[in-house]
Backbone as a chain_set.jsonl record, in Angstrom:
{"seq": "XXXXXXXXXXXXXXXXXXXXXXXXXXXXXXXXXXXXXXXXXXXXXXXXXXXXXXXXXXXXXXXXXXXXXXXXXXXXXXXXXXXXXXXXXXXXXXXXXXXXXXXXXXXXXXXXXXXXXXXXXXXXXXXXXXXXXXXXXXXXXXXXXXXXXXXXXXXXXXXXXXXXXXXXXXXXXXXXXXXXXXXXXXXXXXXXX", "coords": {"N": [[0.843, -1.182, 0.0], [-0.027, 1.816, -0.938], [1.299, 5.375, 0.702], [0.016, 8.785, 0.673], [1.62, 10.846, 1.42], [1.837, 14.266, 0.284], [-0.777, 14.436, -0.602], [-2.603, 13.663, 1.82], [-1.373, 15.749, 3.397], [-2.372, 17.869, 2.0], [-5.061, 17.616, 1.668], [-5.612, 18.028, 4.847], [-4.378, 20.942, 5.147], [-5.987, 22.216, 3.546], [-8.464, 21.771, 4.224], [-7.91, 22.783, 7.036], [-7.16, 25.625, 6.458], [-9.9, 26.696, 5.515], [-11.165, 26.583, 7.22], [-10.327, 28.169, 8.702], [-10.97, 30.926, 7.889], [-13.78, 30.521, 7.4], [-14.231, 30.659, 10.444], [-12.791, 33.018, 11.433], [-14.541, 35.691, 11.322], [-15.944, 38.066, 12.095], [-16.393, 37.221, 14.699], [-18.195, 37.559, 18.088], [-17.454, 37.265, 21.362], [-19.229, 35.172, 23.232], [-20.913, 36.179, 26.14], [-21.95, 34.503, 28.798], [-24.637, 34.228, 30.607], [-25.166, 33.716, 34.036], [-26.797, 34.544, 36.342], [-29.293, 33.759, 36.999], [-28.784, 31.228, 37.798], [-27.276, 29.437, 40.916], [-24.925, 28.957, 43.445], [-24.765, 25.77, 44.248], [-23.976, 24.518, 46.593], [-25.421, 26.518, 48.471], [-28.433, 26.53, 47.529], [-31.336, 26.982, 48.435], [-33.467, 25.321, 47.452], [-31.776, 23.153, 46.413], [-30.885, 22.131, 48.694], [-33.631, 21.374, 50.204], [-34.406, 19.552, 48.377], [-32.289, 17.4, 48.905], [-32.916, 17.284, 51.483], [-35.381, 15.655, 51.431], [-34.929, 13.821, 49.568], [-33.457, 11.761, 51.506], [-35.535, 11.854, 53.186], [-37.654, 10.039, 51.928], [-35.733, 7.616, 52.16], [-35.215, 7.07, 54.561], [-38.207, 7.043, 55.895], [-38.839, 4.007, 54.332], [-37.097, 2.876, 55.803], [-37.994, 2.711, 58.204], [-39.714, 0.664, 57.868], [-38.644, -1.68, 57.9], [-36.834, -4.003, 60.104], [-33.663, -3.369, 62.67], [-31.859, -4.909, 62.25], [-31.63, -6.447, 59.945], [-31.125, -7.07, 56.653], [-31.906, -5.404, 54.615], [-32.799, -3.019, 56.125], [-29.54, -1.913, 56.854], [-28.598, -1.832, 54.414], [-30.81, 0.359, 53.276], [-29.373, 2.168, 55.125], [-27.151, 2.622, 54.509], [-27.637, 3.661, 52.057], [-28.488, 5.831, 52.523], [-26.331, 7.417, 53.476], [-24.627, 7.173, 51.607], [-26.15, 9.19, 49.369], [-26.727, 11.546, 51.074], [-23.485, 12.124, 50.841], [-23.275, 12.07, 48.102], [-24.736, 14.641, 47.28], [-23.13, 16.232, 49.172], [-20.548, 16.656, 48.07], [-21.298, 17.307, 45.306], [-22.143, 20.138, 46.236], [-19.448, 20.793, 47.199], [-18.387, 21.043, 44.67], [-18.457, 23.677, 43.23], [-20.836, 23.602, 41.925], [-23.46, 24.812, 39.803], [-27.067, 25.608, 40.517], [-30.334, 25.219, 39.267], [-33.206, 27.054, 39.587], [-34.863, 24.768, 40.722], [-33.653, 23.145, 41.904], [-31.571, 21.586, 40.739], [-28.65, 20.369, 39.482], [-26.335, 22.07, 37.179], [-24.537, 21.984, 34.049], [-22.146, 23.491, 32.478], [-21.16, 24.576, 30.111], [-19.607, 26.255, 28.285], [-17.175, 26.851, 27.558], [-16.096, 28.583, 29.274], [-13.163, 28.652, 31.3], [-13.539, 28.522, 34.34], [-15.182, 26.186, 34.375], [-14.909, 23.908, 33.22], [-13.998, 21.692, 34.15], [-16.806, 20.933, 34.805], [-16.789, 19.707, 31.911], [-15.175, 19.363, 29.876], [-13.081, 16.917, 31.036], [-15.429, 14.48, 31.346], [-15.808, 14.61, 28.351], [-13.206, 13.632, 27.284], [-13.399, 11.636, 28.201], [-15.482, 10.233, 27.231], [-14.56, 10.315, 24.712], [-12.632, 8.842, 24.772], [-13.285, 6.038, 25.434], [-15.296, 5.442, 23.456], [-13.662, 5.515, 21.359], [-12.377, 3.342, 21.993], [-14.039, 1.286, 22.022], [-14.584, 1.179, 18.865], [-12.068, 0.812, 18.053], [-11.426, -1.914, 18.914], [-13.427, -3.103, 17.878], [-12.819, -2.847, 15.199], [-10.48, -4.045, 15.078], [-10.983, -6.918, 15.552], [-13.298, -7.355, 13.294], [-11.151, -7.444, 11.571], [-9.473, -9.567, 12.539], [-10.988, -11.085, 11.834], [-11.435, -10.967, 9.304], [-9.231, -12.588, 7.906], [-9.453, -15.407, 8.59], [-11.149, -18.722, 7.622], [-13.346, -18.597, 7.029], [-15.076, -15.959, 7.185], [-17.394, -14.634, 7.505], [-18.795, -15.666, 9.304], [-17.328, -15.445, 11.731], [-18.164, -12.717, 11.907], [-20.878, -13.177, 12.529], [-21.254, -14.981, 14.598], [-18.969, -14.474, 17.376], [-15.999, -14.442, 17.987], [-15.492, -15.402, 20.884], [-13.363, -15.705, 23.211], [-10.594, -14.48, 21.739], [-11.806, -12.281, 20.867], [-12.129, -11.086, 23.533], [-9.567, -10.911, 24.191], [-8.676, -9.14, 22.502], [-10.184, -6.896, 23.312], [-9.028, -6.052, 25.67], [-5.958, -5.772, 24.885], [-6.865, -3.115, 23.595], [-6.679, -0.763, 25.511], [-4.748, 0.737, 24.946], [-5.734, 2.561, 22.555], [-5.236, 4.926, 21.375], [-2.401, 5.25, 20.852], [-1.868, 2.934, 19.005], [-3.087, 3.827, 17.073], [-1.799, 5.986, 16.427], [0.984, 5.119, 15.347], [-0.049, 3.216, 13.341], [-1.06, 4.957, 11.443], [1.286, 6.814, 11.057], [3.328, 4.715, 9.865], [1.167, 4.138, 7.855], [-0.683, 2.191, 7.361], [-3.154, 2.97, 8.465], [-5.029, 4.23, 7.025], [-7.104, 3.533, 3.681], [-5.14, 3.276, 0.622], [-6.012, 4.751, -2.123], [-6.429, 3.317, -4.505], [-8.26, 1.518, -3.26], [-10.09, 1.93, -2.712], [-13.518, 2.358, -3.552], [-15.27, 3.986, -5.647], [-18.278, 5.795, -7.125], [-19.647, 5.514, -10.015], [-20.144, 7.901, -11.052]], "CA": [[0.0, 0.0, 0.0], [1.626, 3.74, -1.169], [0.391, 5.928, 1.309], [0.77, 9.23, -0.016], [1.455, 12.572, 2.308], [1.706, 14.778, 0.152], [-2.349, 14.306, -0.604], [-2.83, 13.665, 3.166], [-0.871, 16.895, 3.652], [-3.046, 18.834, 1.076], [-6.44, 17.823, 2.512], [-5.482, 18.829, 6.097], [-4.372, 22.177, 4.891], [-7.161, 22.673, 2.906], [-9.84, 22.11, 5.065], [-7.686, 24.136, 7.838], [-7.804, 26.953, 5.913], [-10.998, 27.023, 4.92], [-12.277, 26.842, 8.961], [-9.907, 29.221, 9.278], [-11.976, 31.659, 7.242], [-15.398, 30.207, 8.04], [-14.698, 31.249, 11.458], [-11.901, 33.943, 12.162], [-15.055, 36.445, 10.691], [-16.812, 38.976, 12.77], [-17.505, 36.743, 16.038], [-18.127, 38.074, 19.029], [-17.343, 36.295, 22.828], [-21.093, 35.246, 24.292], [-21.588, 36.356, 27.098], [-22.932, 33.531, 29.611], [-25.279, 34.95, 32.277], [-25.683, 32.671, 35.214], [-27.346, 35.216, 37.253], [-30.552, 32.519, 37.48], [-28.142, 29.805, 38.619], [-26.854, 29.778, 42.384], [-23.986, 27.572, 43.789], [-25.226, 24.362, 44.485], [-24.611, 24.441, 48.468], [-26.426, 27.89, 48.711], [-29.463, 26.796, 46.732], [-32.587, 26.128, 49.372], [-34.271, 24.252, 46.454], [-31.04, 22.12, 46.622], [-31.245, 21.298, 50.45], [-35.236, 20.873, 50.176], [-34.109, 17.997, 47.358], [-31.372, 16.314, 49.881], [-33.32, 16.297, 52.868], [-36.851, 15.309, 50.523], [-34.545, 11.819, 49.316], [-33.451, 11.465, 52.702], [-36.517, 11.791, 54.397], [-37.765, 9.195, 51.914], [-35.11, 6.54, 52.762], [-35.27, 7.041, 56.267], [-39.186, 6.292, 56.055], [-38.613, 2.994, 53.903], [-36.046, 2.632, 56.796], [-39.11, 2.49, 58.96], [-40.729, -0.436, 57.973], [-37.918, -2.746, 58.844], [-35.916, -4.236, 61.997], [-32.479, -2.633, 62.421], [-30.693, -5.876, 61.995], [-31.871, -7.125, 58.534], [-30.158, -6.588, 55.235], [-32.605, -4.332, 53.878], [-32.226, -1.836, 57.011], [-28.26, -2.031, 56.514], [-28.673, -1.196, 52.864], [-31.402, 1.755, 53.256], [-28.591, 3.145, 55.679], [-25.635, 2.767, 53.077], [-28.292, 4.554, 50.782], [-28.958, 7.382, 52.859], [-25.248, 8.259, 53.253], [-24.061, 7.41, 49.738], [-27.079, 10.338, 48.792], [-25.541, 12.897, 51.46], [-22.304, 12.272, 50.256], [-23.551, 12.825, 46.922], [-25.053, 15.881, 47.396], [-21.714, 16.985, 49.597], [-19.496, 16.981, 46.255], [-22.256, 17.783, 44.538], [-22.147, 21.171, 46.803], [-18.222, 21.57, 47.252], [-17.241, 21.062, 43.497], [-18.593, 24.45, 42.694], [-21.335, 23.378, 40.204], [-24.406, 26.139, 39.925], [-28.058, 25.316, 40.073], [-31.105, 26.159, 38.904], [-34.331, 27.198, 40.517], [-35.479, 23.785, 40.875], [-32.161, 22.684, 42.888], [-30.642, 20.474, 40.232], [-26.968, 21.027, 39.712], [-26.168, 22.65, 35.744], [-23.455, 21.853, 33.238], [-21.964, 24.972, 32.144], [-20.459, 23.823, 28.702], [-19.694, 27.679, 27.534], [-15.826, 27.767, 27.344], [-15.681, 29.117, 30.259], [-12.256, 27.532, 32.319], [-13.806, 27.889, 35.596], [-16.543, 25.05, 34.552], [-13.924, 23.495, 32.616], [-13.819, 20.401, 35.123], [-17.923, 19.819, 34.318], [-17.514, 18.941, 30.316], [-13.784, 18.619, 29.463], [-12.944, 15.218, 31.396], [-16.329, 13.687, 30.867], [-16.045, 14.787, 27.178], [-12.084, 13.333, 26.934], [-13.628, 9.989, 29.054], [-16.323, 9.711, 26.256], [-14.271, 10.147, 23.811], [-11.267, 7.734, 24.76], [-14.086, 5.099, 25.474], [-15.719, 5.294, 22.265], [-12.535, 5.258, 20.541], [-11.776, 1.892, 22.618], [-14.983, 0.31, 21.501], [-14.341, 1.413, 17.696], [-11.118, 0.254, 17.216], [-11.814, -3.375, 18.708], [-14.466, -3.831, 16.836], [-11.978, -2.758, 14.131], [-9.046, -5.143, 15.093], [-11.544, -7.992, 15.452], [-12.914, -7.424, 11.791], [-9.303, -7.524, 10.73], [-8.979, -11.073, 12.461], [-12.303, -12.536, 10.789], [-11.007, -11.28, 7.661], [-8.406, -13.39, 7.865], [-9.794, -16.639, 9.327], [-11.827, -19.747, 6.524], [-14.926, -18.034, 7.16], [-14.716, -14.588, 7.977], [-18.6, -13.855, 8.045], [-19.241, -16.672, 10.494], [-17.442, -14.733, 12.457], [-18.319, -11.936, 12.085], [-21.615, -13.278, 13.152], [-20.868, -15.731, 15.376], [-17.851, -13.709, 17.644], [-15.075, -15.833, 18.97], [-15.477, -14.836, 22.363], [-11.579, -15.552, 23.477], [-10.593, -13.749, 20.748], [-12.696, -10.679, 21.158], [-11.954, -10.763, 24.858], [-7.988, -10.714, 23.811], [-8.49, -8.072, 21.766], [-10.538, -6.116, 24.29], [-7.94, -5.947, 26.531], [-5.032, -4.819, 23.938], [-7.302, -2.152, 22.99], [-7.086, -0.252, 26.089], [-3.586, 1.78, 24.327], [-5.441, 2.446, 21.276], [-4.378, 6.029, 20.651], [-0.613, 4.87, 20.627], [-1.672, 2.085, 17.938], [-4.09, 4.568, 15.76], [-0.713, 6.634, 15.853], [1.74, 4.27, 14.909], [-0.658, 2.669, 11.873], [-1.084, 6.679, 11.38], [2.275, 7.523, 10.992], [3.539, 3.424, 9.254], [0.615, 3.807, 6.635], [-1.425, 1.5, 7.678], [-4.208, 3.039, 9.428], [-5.898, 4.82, 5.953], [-6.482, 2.702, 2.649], [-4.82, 3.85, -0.378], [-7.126, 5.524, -3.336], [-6.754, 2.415, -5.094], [-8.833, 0.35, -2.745], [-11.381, 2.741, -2.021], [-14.729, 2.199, -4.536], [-15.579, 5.539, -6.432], [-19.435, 5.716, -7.755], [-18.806, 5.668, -11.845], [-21.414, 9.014, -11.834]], "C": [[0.882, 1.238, 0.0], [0.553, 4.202, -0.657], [0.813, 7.442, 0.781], [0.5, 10.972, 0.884], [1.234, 13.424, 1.898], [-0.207, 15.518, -0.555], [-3.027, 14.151, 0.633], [-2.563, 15.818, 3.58], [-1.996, 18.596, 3.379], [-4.255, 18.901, 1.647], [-6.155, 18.162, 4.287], [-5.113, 20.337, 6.118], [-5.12, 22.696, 4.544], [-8.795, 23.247, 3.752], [-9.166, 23.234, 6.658], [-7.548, 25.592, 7.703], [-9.104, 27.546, 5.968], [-12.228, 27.171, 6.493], [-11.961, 28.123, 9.217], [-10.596, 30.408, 9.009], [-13.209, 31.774, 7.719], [-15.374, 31.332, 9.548], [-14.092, 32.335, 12.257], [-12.845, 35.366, 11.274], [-15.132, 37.259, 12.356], [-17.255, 38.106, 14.585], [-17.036, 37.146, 17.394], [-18.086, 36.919, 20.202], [-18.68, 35.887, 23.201], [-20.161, 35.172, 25.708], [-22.393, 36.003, 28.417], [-23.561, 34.31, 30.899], [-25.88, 34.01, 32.765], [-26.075, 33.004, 35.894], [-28.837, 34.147, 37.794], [-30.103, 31.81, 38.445], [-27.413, 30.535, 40.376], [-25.857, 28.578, 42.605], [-25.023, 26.798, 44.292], [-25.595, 24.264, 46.219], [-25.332, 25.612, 48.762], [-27.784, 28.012, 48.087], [-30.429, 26.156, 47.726], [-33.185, 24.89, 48.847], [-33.08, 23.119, 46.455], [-31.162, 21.179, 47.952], [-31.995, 21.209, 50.384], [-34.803, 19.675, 49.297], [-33.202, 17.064, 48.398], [-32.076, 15.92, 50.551], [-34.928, 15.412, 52.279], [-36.263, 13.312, 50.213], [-33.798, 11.21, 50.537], [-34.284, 11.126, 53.621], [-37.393, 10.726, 53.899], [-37.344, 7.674, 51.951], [-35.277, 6.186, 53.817], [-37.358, 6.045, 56.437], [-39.538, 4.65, 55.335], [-38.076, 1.974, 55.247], [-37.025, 1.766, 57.905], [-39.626, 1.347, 59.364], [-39.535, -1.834, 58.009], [-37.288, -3.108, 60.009], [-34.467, -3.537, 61.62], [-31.569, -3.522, 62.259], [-30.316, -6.533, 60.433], [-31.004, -5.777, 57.602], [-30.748, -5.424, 54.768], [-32.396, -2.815, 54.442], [-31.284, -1.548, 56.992], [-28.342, -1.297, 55.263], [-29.063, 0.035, 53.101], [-29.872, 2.54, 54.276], [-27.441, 3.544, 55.054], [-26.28, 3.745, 52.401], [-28.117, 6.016, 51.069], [-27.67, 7.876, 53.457], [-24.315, 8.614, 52.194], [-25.308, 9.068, 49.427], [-26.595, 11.514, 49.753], [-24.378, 12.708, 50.73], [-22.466, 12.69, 48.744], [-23.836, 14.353, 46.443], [-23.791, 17.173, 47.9], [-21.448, 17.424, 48.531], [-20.402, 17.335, 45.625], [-22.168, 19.785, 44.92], [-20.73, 21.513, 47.244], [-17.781, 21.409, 45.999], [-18.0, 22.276, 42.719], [-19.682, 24.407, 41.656], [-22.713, 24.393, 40.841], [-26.065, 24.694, 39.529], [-28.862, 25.941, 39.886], [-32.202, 26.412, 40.072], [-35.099, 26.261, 41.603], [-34.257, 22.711, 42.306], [-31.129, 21.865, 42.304], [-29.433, 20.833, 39.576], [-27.214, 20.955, 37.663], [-25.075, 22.028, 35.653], [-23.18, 22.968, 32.729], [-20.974, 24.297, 31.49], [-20.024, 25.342, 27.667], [-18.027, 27.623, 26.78], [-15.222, 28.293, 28.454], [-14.721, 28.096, 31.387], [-12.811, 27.647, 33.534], [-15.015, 26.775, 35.768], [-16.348, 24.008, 33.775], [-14.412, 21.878, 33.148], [-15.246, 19.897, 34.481], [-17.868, 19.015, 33.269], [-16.351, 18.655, 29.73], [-13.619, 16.845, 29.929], [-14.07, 14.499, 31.177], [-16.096, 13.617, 29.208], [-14.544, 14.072, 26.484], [-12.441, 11.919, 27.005], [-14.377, 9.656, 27.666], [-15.831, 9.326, 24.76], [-13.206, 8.78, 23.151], [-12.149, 6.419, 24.578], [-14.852, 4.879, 24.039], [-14.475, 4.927, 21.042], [-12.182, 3.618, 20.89], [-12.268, 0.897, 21.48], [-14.912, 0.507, 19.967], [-13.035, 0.636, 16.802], [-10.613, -1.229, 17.651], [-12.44, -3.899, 18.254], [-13.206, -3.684, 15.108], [-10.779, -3.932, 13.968], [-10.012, -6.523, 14.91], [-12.094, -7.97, 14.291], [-11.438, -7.864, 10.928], [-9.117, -9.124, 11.335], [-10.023, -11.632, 11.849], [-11.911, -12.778, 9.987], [-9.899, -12.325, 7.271], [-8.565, -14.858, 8.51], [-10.867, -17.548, 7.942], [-12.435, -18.984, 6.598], [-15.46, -16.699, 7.575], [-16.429, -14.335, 8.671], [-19.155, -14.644, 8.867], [-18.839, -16.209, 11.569], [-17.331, -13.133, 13.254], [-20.122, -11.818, 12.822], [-22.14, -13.87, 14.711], [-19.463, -15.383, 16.73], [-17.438, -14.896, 18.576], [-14.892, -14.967, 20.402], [-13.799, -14.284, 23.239], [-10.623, -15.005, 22.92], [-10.728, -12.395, 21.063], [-12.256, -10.246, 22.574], [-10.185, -10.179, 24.728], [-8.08, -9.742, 23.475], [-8.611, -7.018, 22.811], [-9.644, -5.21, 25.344], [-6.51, -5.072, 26.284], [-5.08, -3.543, 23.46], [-7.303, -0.905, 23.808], [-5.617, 1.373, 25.7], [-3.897, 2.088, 22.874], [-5.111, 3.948, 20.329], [-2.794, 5.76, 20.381], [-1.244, 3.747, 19.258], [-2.054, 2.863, 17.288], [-2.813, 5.394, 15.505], [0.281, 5.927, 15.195], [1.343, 3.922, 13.805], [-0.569, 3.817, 11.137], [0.521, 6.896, 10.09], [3.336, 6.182, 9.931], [3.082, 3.576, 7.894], [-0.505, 3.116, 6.436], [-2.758, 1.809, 8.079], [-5.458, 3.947, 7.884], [-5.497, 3.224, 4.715], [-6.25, 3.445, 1.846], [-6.27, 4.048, -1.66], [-7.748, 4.484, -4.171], [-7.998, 1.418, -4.594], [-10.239, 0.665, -2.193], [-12.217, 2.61, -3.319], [-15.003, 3.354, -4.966], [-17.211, 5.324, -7.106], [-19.321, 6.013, -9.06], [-19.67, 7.453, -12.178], [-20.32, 10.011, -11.82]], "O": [[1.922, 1.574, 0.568], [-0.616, 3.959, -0.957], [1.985, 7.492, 0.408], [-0.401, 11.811, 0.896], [0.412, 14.062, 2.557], [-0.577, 16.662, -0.817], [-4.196, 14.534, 0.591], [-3.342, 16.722, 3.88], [-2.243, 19.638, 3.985], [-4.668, 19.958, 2.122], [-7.119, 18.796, 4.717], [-5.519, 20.997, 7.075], [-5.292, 23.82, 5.017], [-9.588, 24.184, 3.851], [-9.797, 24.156, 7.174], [-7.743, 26.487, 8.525], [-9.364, 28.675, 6.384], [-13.368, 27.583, 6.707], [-12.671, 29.008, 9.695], [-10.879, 31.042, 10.025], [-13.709, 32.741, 8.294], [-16.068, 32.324, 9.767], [-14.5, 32.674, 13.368], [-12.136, 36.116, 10.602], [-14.517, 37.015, 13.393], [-18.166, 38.409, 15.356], [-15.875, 37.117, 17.801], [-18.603, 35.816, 20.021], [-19.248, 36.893, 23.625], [-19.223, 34.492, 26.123], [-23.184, 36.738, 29.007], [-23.007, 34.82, 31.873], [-26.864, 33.442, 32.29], [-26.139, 32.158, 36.786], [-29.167, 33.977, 38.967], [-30.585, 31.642, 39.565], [-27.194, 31.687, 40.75], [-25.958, 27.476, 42.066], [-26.08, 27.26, 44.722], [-26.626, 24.082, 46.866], [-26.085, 25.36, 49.703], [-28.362, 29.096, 47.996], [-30.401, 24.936, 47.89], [-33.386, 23.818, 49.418], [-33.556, 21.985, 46.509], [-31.427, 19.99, 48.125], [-31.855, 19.992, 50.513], [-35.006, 18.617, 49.894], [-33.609, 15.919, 48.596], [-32.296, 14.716, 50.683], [-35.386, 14.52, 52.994], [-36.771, 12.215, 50.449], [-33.552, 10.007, 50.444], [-34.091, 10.396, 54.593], [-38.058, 10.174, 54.776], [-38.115, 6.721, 51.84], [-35.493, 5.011, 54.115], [-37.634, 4.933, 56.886], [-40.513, 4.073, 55.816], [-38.439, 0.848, 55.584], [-36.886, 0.613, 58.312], [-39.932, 0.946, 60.487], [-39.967, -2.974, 58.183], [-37.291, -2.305, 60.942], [-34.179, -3.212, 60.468], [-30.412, -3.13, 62.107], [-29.258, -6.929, 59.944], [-30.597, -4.618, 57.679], [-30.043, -4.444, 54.526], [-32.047, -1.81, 53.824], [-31.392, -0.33, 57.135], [-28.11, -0.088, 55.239], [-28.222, 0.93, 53.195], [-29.474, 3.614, 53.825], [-26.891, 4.644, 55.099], [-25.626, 4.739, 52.087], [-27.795, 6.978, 50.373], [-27.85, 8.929, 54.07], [-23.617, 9.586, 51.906], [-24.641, 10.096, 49.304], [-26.053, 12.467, 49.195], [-24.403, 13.39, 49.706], [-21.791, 13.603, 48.269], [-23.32, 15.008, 45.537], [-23.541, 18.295, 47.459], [-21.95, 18.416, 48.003], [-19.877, 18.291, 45.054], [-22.14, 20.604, 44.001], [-20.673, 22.638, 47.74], [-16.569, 21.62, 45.949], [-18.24, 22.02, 41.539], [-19.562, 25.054, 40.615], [-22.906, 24.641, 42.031], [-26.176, 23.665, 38.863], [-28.761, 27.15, 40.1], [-32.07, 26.038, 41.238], [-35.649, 26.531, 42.67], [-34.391, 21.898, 43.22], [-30.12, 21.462, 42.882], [-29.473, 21.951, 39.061], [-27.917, 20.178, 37.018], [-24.495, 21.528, 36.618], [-24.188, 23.617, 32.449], [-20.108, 23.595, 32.011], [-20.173, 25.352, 26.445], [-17.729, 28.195, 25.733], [-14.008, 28.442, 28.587], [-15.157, 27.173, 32.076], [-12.582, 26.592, 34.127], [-15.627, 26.502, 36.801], [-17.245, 23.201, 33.528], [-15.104, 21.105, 32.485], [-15.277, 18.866, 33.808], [-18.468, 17.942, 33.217], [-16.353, 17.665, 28.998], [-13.965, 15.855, 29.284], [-13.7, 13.473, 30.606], [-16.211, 12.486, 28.735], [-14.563, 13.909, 25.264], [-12.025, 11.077, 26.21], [-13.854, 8.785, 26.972], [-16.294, 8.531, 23.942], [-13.022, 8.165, 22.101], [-11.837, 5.683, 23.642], [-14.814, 3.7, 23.688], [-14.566, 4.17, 20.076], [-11.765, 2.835, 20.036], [-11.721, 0.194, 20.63], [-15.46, -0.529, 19.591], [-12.934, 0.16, 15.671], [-9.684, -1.783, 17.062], [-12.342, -5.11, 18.054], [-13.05, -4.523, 14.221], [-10.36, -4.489, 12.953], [-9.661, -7.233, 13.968], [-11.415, -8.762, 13.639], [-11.067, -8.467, 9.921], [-8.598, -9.922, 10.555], [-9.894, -12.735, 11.319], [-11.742, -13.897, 9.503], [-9.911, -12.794, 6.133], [-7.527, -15.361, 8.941], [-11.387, -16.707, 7.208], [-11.922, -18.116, 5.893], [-16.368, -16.62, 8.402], [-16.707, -13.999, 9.822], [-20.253, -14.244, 9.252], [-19.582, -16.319, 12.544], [-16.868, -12.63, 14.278], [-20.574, -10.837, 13.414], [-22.949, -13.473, 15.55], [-18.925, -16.46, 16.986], [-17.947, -15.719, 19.337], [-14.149, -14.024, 20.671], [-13.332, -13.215, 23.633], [-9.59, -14.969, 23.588], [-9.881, -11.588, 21.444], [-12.026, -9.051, 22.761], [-9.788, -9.11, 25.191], [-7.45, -8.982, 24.211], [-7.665, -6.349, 23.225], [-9.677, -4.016, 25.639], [-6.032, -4.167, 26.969], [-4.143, -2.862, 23.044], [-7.77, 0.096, 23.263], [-5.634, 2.539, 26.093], [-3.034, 2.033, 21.997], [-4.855, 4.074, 19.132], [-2.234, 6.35, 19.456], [-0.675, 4.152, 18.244], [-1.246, 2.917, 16.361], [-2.615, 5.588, 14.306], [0.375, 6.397, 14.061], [2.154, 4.159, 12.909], [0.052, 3.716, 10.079], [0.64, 7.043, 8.874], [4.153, 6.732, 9.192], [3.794, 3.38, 6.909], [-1.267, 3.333, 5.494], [-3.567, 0.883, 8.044], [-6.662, 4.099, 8.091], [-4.581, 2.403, 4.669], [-6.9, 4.489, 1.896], [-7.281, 3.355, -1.776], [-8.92, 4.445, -4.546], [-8.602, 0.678, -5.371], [-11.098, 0.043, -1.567], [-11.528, 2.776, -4.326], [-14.826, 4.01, -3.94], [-17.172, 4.305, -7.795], [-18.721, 7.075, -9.22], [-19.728, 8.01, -13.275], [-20.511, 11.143, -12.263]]}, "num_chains": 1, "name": "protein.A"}
C-alpha cells in the first residue's frame, strides 16, 4: 500500500484553511449569564431535594428491623445520597431554581472540570470500543470463514483483543504515521457518476 502525504498533507491544509476563514469572521465572545443559577450548596431548592430523598429513605427505613439486610442497605443509601449531594455542593457546580446542579459547557475555564474530562472519558471510550471492533474485523477477515465470524464472535478472541485495545491512541498513531491506518485511493470504490 503507497500511502501518499503529500495528498494527506493537502487535505489537512485545505480544510484548515478554509475553517480558518469560516470562522476567524466577525464573532463576538457570548456572554454567559448565570445570574438565574446559584452555587449548588447555597441553593434552598437544593437542600429541600437532599433532605426530601433522605426523608424518603429514612421512612422505607421504617418499615424494617435494624438488623436485617434491607435496614443495613437503606442506611448505606442514605449516606451514599448525602455524600452525593456533599461533592455535589463543594465542586462548585451552579443550580437552577429547581435545585438540580447545571453543566456549564460555555468555554468558560472555571466550569472546565464539568464537560472537558467527561467529554475526553467519552471520547477515549468510544474510541476503545471502535477500534476493537476494528481489530476484530481484521482477524475474521483473515480466518476460513470470515462472516461466520463476524456473526458468530469468537469470544476468546474478542476478549484478547478487548484488553489490547485499552492503548489504542498509541496504535491509531503508529498505523497513522507506518501507513497502515488509511487505505490507499486504489482500494477505495468511487461511484462511476
Amino acid at each position: 500500500m503507497i500511502f501518499n502525504n503529500k495528498s494527506l498533507f493537502s487535505k489537512i491544509a485545505c480544510s484548515f484553511l478554509f475553517s480558518f476563514f469560516i470562522f476567524s469572521g466577525n464573532i463576538k465572545d457570548a456572554k454567559a449569564d448565570y445570574s438565574a443559577l446559584t452555587l449548588c450548596k447555597e441553593s434552598p431548592a437544593f437542600t429541600k431535594r437532599l433532605n426530601s430523598e433522605v426523608k424518603k429513605l429514612e421512612n422505607r427505613l421504617k418499615l424494617y428491623t435494624p438488623e436485617s439486610k434491607e435496614s443495613k442497605f437503606l442506611l448505606q443509601e442514605i449516606e451514599a445520597t448525602k455524600l452525593r449531594f456533599e461533592r455535589y455542593g463543594n465542586s462548585n457546580l451552579l443550580c437552577g431554581k429547581e435545585g438540580l446542579p447545571r453543566i456549564i459547557a460555555s468555554g468558560d475555564w472555571n466550569h472546565a472540570n464539568e464537560f472537558v474530562i467527561p467529554g475526553i472519558l467519552f471520547i477515549y471510550i468510544t474510541g476503545w470500543i471502535g477500534w476493537v471492533g476494528r481489530k476484530y474485523l481484521q482477524y475474521s477477515s483473515t480466518t476460513e470463514n470470515p462472516f461466520e465470524n463476524e456473526i458468530i464472535i469468537n469470544v476468546p478472541v474478542a476478549l484478547k483483543i478487548i484488553n489490547s485495545g485499552f492503548l489504542w491512541p498509541v496504535e491509531a498513531w503508529t498505523e497513522f504515521t507506518t501507513g497502515d491506518l488509511l487505505a490507499s485511493d486504489d482500494d477505495v470504490t468511487v461511484s462511476p457518476r
